[in-house]
C-alpha positions as CSV (number, residue, x, y, z in Angstrom):
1,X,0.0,0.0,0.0
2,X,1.4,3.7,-0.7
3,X,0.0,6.5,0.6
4,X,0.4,9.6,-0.6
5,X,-0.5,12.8,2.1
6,X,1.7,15.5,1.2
7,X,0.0,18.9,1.8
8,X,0.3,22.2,2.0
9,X,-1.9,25.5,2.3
10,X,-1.6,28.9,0.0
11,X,-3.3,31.9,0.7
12,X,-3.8,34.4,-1.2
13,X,-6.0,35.8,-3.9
14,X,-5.3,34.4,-7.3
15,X,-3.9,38.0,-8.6
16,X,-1.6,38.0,-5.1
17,X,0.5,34.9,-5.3
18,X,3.5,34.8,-6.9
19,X,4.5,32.2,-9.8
20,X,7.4,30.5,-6.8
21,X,4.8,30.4,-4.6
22,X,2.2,28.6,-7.3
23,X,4.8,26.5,-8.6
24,X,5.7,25.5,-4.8
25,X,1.8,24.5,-4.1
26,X,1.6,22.4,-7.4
27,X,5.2,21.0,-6.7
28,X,4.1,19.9,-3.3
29,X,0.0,18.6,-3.6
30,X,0.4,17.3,-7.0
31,X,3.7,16.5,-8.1
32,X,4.6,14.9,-4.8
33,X,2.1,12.3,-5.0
34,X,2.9,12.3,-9.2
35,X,6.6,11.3,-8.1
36,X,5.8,9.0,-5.4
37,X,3.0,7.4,-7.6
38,X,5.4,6.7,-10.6
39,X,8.6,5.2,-8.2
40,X,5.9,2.5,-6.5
41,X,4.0,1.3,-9.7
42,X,7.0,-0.9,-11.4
43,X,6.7,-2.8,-7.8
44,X,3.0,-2.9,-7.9
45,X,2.5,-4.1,-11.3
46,X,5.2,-7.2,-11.0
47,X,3.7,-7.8,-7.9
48,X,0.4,-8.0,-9.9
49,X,-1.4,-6.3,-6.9
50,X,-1.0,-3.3,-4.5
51,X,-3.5,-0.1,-3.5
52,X,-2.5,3.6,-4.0
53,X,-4.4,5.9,-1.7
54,X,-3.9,9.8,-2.6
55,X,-5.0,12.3,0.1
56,X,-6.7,15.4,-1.6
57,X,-9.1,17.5,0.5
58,X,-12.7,19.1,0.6
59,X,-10.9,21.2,-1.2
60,X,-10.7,19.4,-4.3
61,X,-14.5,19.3,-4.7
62,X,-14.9,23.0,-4.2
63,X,-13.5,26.6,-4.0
64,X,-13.1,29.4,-1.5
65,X,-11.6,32.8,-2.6
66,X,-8.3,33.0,-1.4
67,X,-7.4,29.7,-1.9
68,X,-7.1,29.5,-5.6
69,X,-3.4,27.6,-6.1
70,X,-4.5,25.1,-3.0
71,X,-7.8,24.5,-4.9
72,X,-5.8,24.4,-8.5
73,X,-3.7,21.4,-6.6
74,X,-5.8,19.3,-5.2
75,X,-8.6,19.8,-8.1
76,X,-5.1,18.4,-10.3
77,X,-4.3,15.6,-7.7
78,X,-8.3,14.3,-7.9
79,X,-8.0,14.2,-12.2
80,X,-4.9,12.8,-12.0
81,X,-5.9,10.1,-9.5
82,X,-9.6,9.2,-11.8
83,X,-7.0,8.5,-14.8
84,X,-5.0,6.5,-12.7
85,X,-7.3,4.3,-11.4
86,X,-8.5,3.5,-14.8
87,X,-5.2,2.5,-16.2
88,X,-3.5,0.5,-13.6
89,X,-7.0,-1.5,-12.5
90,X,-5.9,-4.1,-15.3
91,X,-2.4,-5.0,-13.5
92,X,-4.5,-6.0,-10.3
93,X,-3.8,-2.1,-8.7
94,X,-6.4,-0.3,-6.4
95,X,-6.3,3.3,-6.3
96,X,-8.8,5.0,-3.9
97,X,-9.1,9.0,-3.1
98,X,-9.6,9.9,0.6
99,X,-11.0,13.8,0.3
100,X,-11.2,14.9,3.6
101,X,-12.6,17.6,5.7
102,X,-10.4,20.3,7.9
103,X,-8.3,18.6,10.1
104,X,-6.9,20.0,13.4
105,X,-3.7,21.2,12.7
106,X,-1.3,24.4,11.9
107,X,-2.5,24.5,8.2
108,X,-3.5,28.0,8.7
109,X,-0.9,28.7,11.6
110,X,3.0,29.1,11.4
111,X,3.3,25.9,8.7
112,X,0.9,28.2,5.8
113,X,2.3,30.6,3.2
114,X,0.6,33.3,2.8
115,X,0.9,35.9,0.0
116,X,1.5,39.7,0.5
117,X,-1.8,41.0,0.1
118,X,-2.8,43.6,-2.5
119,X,-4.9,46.7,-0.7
120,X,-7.3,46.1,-3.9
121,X,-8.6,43.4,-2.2
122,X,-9.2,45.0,1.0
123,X,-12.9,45.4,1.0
124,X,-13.5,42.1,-0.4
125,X,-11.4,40.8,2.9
126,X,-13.3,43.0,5.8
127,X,-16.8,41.8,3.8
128,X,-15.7,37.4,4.1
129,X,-17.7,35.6,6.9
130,X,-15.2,34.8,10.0
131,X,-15.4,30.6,10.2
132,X,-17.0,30.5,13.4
133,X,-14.7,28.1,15.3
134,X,-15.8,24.8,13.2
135,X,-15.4,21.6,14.5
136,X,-12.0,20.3,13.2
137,X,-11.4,16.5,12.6
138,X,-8.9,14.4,14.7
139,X,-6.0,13.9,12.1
140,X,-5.1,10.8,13.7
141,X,-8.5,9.3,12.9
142,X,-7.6,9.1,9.1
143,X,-4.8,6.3,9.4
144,X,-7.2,3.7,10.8
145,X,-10.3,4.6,8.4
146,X,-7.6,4.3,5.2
147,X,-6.8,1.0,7.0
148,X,-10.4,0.1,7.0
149,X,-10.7,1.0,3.3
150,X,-8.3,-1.3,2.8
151,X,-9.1,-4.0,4.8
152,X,-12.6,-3.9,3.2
153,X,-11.5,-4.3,-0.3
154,X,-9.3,-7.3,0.9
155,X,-12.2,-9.3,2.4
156,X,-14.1,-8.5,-0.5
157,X,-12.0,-10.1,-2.6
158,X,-11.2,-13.2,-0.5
159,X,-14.8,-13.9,-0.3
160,X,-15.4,-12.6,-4.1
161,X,-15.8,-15.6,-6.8
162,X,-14.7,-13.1,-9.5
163,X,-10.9,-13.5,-8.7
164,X,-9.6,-12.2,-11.8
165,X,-10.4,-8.6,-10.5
166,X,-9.0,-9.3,-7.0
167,X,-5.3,-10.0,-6.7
């Protein structure tokens, strides 16, 4: 099984970020996972089976303002992982995409990068509703539902007559 998790958060209005910055955010949330993806399926396919698991985000299903280049990434890592799944399925590989909601973490604290922001935007900042402290999900929680996931699809398969799709 490889899991792919790497993450990071950009803020900034599209107009504000900077092409480093962009290219860091696409580098990291997409091109991570492409790398990581591409070294592990030579062992996967001789193996004949294996499961790739790529960790997007609510944020790959839809868009805040301010959050463009992290949307951009993770909207790129959910295409990319729908293609994937349809071309390794054949040499007995699972690929599943775990979109989560926010997790409790620094995300938005000392870890984010934030873009100098442009006084044109101003106004559109004061006028944003304030997330009212939302409930934030236990990050720890993931590892044992991806497990589950997992462990589900295996069970299937033992008990499935249609072995030829199960490894």
């Amino acid at each position: 099984m490889v899991v792919n998790n790497a993450g990071s958060g950009l803020f900034g209005m599209v107009e504000e970020v900077t092409e480093e910055q962009a290219r860091r955010q696409i580098d990291t949330n997409l091109l991570g996972s492409l790398r990581v993806t591409q070294a592990a399926l030579p062992l996967l396919r001789d193996q004949g089976s294996g499961h790739i698991i790529h960790v997007s985000s609510v944020g790959g299903v839809f868009a805040l303002p301010g959050l463009g280049l992290y949307h951009a990434s993770k909207w790129g890592l959910e295409g990319m992982t729908s293609s994937l799944a349809m071309e390794v399925r054949s040499f007995g590989i699972k690929v599943t995409l775990v979109e989560p909601a926010g997790y409790a973490t620094d995300w938005q604290g000392s870890s984010a990068v934030r873009a100098a922001q442009s006084p044109a935007y101003d106004d559109f900042r004061a006028h944003l509703p304030v997330s009212a402290s939302a409930r934030r999900g236990d990050p720890g929680a993931t590892g044992p539902a991806i497990l589950r996931i997992v462990d589900a699809e295996s069970r299937r398969c033992a008990s499935s007559s249609a072995t030829s799709r199960c490894p």
